[in-house]
C-alpha angles and dihedrals in degrees: 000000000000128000136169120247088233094067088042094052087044085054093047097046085045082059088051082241089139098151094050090045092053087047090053100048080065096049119028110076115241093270116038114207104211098224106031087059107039102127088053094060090046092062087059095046094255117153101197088211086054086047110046083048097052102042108100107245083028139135084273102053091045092050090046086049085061103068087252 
């Protein structure tokens, strides 16, 4: 999945990680792909499946919003 660096660093900042998420702006290119980069996120203790469910708009929003 892709998201933009901009929602990954917000996450990161959220977390109070402000020195990872400086460190990321320099390396993650502008849109992550989840998978493909998988081993980057992980350097800066990402777990894309946290992720993806903590981002607003995001895959856990949409499932909540299911009923599930």
């Amino acid at each position: 999945m892709q998201i933009d660096k901009s929602q990954i660093l917000e996450f990161l900042r959220s977390r109070g990680d402000n020195d990872k998420a400086a460190q990321a702006e320099n390396e993650l290119p502008d849109q992550v792909d989840t998978d493909q980069h998988a081993g980057l996120l992980s350097q800066f203790g990402i777990n894309p499946a946290d992720l993806l469910g903590k981002l607003p708009g995001g895959l856990g929003d949409k499932l909540g919003g299911l009923g599930l």
